[in-house]
C-alpha positions as CSV (number, residue, x, y, z in Angstrom):
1,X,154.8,-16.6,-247.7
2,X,158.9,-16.8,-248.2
3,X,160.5,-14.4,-246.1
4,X,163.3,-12.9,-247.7
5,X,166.9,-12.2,-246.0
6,X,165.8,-8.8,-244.9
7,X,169.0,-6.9,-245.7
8,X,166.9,-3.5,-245.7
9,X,165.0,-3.5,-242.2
10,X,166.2,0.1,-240.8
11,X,169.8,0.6,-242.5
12,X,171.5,3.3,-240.3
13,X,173.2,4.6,-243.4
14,X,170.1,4.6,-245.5
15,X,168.2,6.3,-242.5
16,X,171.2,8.8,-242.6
17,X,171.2,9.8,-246.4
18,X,167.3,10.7,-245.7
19,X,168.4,13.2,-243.2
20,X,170.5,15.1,-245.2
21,X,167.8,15.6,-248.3
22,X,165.1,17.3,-246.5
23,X,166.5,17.8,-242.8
24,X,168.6,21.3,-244.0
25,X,165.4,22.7,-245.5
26,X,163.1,21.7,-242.4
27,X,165.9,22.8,-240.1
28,X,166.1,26.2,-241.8
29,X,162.0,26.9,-241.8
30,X,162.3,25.3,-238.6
31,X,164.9,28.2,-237.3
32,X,162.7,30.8,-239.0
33,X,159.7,29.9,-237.2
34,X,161.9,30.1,-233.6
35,X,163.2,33.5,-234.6
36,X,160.4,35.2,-235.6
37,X,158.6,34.1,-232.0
38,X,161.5,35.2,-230.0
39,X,161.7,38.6,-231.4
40,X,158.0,38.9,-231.8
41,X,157.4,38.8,-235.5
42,X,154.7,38.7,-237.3
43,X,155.3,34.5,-239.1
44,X,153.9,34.8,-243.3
45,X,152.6,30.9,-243.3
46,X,151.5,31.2,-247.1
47,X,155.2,31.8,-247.2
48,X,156.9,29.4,-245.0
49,X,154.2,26.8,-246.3
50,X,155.4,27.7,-249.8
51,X,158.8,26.8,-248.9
52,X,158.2,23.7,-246.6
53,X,156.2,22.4,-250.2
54,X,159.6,23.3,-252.1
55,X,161.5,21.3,-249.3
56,X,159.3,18.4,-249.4
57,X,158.5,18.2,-253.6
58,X,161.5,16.6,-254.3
59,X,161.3,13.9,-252.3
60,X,159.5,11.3,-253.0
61,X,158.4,8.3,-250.8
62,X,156.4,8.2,-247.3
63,X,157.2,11.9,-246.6
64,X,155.1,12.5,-249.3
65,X,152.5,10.1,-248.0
66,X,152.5,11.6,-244.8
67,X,152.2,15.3,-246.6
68,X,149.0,13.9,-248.0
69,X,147.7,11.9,-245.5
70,X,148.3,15.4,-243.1
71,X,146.4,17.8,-245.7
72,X,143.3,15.4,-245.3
73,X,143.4,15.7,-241.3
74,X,141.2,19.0,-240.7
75,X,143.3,21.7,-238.4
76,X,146.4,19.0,-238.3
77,X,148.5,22.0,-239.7
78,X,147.5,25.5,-240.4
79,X,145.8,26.1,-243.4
80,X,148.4,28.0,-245.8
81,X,150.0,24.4,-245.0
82,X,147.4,22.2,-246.1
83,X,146.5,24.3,-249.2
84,X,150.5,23.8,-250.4
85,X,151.2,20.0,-249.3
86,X,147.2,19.2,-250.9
87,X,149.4,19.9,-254.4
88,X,152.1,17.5,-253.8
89,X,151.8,14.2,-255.4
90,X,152.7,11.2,-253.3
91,X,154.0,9.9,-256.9
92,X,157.6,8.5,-257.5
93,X,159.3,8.1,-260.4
94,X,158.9,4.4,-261.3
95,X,162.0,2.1,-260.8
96,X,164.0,0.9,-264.0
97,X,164.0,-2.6,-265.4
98,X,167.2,-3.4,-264.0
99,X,166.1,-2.1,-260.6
100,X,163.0,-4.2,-260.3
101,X,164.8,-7.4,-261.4
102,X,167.2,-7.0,-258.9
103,X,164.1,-6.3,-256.2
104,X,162.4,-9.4,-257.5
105,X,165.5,-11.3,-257.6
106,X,165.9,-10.5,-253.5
107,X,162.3,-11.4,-253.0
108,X,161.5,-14.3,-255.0
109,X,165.5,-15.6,-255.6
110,X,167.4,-16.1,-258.9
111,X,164.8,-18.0,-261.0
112,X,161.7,-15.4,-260.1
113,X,160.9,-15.1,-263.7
114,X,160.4,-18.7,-264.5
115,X,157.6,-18.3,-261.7
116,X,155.5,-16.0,-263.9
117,X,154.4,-16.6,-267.7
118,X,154.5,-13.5,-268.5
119,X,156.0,-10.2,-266.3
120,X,155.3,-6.7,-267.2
121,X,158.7,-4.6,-267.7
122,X,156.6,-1.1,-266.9
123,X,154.7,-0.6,-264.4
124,X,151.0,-0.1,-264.2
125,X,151.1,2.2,-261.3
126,X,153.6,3.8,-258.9
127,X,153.0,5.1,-255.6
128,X,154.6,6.5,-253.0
129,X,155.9,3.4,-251.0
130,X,156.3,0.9,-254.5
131,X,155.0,0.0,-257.5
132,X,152.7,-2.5,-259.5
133,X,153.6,-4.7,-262.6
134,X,151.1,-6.7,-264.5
135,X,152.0,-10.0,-264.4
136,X,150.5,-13.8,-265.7
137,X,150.6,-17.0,-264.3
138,X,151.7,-20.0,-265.6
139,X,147.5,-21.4,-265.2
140,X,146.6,-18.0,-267.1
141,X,145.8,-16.1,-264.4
142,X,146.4,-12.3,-264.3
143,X,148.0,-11.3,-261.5
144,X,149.0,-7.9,-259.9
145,X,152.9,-7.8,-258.3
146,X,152.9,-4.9,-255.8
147,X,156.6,-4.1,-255.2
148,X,158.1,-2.1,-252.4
149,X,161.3,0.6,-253.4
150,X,164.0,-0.3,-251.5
151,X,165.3,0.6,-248.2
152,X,161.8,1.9,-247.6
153,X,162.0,1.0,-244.0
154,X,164.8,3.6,-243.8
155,X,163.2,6.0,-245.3
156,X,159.8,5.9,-243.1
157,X,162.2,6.1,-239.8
158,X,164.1,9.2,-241.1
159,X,161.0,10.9,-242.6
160,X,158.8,10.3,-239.4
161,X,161.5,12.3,-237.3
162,X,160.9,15.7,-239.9
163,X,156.6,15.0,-238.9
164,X,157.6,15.4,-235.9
165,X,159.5,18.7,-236.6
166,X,156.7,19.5,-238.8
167,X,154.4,19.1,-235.5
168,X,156.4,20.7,-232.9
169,X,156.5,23.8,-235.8
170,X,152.6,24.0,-235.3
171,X,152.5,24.0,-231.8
172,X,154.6,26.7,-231.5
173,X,152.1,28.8,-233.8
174,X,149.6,28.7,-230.7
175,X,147.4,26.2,-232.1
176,X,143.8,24.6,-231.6
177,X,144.8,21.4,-232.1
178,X,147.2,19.5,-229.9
179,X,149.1,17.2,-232.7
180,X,150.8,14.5,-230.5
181,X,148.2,12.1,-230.8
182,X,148.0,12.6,-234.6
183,X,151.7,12.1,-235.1
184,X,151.4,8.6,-233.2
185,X,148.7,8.0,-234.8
186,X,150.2,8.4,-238.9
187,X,153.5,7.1,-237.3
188,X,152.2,3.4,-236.6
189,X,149.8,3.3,-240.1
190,X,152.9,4.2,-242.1
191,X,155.0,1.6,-240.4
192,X,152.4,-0.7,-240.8
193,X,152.0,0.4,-244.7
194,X,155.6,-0.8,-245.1
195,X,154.7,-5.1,-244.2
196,X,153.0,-6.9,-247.2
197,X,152.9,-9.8,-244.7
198,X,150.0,-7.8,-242.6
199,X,148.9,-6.4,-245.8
200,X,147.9,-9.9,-246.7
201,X,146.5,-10.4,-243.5
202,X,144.1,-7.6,-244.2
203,X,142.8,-8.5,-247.0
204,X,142.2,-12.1,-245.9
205,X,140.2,-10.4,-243.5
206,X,138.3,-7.8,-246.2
207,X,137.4,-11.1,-247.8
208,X,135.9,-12.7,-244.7
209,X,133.7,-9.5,-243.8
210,X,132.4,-9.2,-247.2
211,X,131.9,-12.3,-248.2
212,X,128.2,-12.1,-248.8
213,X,128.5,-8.7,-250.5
214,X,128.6,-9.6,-254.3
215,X,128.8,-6.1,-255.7
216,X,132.4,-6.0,-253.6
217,X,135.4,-7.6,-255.2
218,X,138.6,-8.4,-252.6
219,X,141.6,-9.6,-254.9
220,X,142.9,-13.1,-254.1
221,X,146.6,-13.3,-252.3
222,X,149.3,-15.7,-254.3
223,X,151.2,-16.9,-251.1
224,X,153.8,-18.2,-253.1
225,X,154.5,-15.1,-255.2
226,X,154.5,-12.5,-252.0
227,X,156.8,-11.9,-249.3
228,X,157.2,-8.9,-246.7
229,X,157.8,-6.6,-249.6
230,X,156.2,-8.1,-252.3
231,X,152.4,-8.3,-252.8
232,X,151.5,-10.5,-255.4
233,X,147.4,-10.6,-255.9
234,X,145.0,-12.0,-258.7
235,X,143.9,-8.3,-260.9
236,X,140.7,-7.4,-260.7
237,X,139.6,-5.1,-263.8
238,X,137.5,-1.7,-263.6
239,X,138.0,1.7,-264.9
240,X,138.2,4.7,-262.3
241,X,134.9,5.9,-260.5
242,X,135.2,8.8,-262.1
243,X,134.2,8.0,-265.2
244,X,131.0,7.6,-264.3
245,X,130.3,10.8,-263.3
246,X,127.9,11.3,-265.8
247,X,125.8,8.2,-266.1
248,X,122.2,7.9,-264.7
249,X,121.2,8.4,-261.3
250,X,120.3,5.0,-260.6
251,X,123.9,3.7,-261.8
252,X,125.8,6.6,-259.9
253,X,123.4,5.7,-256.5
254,X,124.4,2.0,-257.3
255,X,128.1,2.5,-256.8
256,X,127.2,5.5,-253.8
257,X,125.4,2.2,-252.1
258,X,128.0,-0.1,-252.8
259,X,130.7,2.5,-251.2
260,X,128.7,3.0,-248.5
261,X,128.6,-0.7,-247.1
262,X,132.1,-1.3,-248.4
263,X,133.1,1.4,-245.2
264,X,130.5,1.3,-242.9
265,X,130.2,-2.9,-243.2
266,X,133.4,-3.2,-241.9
267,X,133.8,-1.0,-239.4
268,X,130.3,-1.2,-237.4
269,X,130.4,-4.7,-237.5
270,X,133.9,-5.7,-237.1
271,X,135.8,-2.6,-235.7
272,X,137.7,-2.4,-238.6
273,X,137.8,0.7,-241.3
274,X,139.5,0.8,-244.6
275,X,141.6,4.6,-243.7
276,X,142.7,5.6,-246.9
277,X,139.6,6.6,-249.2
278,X,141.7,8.2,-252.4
279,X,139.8,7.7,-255.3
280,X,142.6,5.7,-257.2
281,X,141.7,2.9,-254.0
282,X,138.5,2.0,-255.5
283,X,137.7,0.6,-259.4
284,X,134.1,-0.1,-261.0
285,X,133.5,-3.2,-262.8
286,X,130.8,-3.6,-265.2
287,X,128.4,-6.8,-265.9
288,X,126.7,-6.8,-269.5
289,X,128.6,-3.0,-269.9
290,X,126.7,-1.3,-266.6
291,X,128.4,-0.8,-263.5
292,X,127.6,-3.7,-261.2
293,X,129.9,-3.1,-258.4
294,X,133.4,-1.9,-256.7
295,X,136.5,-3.6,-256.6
296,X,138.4,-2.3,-253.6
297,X,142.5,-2.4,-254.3
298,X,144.6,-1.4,-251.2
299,X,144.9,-2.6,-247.6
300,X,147.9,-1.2,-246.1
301,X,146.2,1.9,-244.2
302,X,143.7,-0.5,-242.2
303,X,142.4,0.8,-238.5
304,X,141.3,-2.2,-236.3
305,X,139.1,-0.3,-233.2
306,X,138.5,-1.5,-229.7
307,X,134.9,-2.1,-229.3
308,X,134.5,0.8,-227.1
309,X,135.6,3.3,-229.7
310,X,132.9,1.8,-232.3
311,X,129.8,2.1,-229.1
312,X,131.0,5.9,-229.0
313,X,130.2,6.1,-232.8
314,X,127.2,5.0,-232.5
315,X,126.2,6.5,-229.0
316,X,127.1,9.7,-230.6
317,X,124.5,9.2,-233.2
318,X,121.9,8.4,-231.1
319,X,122.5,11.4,-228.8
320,X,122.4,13.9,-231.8
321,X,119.4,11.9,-232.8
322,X,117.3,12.3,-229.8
323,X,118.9,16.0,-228.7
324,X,120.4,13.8,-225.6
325,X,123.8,16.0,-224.2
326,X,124.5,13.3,-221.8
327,X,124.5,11.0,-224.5
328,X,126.9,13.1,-226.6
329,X,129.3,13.7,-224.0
330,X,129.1,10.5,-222.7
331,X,130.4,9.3,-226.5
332,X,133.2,11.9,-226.8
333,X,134.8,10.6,-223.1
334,X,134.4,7.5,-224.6
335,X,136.6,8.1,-227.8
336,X,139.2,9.5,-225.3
337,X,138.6,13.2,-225.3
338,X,139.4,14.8,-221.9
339,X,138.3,17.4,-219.3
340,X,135.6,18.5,-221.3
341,X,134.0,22.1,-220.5
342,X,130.6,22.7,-222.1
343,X,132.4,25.8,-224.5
344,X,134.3,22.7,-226.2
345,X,131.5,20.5,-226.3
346,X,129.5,23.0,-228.0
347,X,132.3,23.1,-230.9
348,X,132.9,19.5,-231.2
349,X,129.3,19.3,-232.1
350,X,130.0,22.0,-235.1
351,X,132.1,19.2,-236.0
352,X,129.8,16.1,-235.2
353,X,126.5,17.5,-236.5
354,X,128.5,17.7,-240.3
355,X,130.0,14.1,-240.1
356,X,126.9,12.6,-238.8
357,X,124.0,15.7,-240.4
358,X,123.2,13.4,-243.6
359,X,122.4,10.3,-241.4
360,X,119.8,12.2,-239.0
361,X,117.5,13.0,-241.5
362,X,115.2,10.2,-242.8
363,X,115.0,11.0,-246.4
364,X,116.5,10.9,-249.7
365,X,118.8,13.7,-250.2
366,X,122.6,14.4,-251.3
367,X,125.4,14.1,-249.3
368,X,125.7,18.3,-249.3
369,X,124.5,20.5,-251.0
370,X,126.3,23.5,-253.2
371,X,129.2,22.1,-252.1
372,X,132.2,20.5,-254.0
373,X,134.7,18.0,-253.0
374,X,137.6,19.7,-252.6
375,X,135.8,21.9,-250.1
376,X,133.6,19.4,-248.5
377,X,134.2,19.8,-244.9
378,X,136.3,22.5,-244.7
379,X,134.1,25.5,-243.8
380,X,133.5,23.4,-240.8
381,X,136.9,22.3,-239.9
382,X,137.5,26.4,-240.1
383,X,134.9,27.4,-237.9
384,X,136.1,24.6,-235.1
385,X,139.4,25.9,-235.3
386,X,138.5,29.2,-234.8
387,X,136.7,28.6,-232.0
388,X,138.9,26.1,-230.4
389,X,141.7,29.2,-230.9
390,X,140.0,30.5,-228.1
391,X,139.8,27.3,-225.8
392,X,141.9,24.8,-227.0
393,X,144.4,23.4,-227.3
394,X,142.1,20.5,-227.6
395,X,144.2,17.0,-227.7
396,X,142.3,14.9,-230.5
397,X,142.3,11.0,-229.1
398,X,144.6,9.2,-231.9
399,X,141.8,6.6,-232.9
400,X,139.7,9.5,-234.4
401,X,142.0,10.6,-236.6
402,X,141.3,7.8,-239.6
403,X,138.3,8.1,-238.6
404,X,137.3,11.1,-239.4
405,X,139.8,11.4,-242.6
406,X,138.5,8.7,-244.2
407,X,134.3,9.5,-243.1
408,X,135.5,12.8,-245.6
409,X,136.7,11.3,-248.3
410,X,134.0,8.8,-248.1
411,X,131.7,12.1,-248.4
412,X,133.5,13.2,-251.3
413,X,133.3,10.5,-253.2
414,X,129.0,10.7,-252.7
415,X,130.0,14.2,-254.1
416,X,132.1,13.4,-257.5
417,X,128.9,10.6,-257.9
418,X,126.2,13.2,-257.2
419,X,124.3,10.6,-254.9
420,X,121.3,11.3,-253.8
421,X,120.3,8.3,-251.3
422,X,118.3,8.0,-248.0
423,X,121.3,8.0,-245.7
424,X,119.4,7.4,-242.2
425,X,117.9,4.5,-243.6
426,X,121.5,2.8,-245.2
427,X,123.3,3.7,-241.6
428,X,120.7,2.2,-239.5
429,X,120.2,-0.8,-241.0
430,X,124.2,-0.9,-240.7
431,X,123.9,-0.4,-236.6
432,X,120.2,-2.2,-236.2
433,X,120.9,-4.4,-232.9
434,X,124.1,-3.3,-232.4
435,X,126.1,-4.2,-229.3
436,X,129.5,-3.9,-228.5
437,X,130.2,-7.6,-227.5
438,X,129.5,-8.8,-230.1
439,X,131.1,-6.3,-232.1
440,X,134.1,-7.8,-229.9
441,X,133.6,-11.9,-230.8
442,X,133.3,-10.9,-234.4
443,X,136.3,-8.9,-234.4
444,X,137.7,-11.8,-232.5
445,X,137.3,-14.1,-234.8
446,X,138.2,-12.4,-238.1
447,X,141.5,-11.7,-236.6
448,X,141.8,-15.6,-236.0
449,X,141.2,-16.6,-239.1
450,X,143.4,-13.5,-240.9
451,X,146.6,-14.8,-238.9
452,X,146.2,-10.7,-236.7
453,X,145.5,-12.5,-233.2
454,X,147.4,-9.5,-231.3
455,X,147.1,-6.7,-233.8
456,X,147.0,-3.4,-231.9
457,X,143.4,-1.8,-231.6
458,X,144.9,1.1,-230.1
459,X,148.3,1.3,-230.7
């Protein structure tokens, strides 16, 4: 890929004009939250959550992604907070025409648009961190040009100092949950959301993984068309998942199937998890007008585990399968959690026994029953939290966190399709054989050949 000058890596004065938009209002909640401890007050969170939501809506960019990416995390925040930052959208307003040919002209130099035959003026979909145009090739080709807003770089830097305001306001409301760990954890996947290089990277290494899986579609990388902040990528067509709420159960178990590799492929095979499961990640594409498969779109939020994290997974399984306690807590020390007494054992199994309750029973059922997507998981992550109020604060180990985000909005998504699907049967075919080792050469080697030889399992 050309690397462009990078005239935008960290500007101080772009970093300081972030400050000043949301820092007064966080600084002012902040203040509020201090006060009412010190004179012992009663602190109205539906309020305060109201006005951190007014603080934060009009500001656009990776504070809003982190807003989202924090109401998917159960107990991250309390839950006035996750009810009002659930509503934002991580949506900016597009960039003009005149902005994005001065964005392209930085990437791609002055002559970028004799590259292209054809290069959409609007958009076909913003986001929080950039946008995409619809663009063709000179050979035909339609392509999709993922480009970054500018100064983004500054704007993550400045916005990860309010989380961690945003943090250090829960933990002064006696919480369950001890946040540092989470905040390192969304920290480095944001930073890493910002390089299209990496992004790349990933999803040379999607295609590798899933190379035999023909009902998955990875989009080809133009190398010559992307740089650090632009992605440009052959389009692959499907309409939203969504619409096919309705059709037959066989066609809606299709796709539930399909998902269901597409996640757990990846990750008990390789290490690796694809950590952002919104719905607008995913299209269907259809063969003779049916559904025949999934084309998945984005790669920036991509975990890469040590080996030993994945073993937990599964040893986890295995001890909820066969009643073994050992086994259980064995897997939890492994995933990093600490000084574990048997009350807070007993609650992280409230917790493990929903993630893993459709996979221990060997029949065809749904995902859950009675229960929609929007609530799927949190009468759960309520009851932990109530009971870890009385023995926590519990530090969460900063690998689970994507983890067990994107295990929940894999479950939603069986939800919206109304799957109904033998899931002990799908996940042990997934972990037949399975050994950590070899979890390690694969990983290894997909790495290698992806150009991430040195990419951070743990960071």
């Amino acid at each position: 890929m050309p690397q462009s000058k990078d005239r935008e890596s960290n500007r101080f004065s772009a970093r300081m004009g972030r400050y000043a938009k949301v820092g007064t209002n966080m600084g002012g909640i902040a203040a509020k939250v201090a006060g009412a401890r010190l004179f012992g007050m009663e602190l109205d969170n539906a309020k305060n959550a109201a006005e951190l939501a007014a603080a934060l809506g009009g500001l656009k960019g990776p504070l809003m992604k982190v807003a989202q990416l924090l109401s998917t995390i159960p107990d991250a925040l309390p839950p006035e907070y996750t009810t009002e930052l659930a509503k934002l959208q991580a949506s900016a307003p597009p960039m003009g025409w005149a902005f994005v040919k001065r964005r392209m002209r930085a990437e791609l130099g002055a002559n970028w648009q004799s590259r292209f035959d054809e290069f959409g003026r609007e958009p076909a979909a913003a986001a929080s961190l950039g946008q995409v145009h619809r663009a063709t090739s000179h050979d035909g080709r339609v392509l999709a040009c993922k480009l970054q807003y500018p100064d983004m770089a500054s704007a993550v830097e400045a916005d990860l100092k309010q989380l961690q305001m945003l943090f250090s306001l829960h933990r002064r409301m006696s919480p369950a949950i001890d946040t540092r760990e989470i905040a390192k954890e969304i920290s480095a996947r944001v930073r890493e959301e910002l390089d299209y290089v990496r992004e790349a990277a990933h999803i040379a290494m999607y295609s590798e993984i899933l190379s035999d899986a023909d009902q998955i579609r990875i989009p080809e990388v133009m190398d010559d068309l992307s740089t650090g902040r632009l992605l440009t990528m052959g389009w692959l067509t499907g309409k939203p998942l969504l619409e096919y709420k309705e059709h037959s159960q066989e066609e809606r178990n299709l796709l539930a199937r399909t998902m269901f590799h597409a996640w757990w492929h990846p990750f008990s095979h390789y290490g690796v998890i694809h950590g952002d499961p919104h719905l607008g990640n995913y299209t269907v594409f259809e063969q003779e007008s049916a559904p025949a498969g999934i084309n998945l779109l984005d790669y920036g939020c991509i975990r890469i585990f040590p080996e030993a994290f994945v073993e937990g997974v599964v040893e986890l399984y295995r001890g909820l399968l066969e009643e073994d306690n050992d086994r259980v807590v064995s897997a939890y020390e492994r995933w990093g959690f600490k000084n574990l007494k048997k009350e807070i054992i007993e609650v992280l199994n409230i917790w493990a026994r929903f993630i893993y309750g459709p996979l221990l029973s060997d029949r065809v059922r749904s995902i859950a029953d009675g229960v929609s997507a929007a609530e799927y998981g949190r009468k759960e992550a309520f009851r932990v939290h109530s009971a870890l109020k009385e023995l926590g604060p519990v530090t969460v180990p900063q690998e689970f966190v994507f983890m067990d985000r994107a295990a929940i909005g894999l479950g939603g998504v069986f939800l919206h399709l109304r799957a109904e699907l033998n899931f002990f049967e799908m996940f042990n075919e997934q972990i037949e054989g399975f050994e950590a080792a070899t979890v390690r050469r694969r990983q290894q080697s997909v790495l290698e050949g992806a150009g991430l030889v040195g990419a951070p399992t743990a960071a």
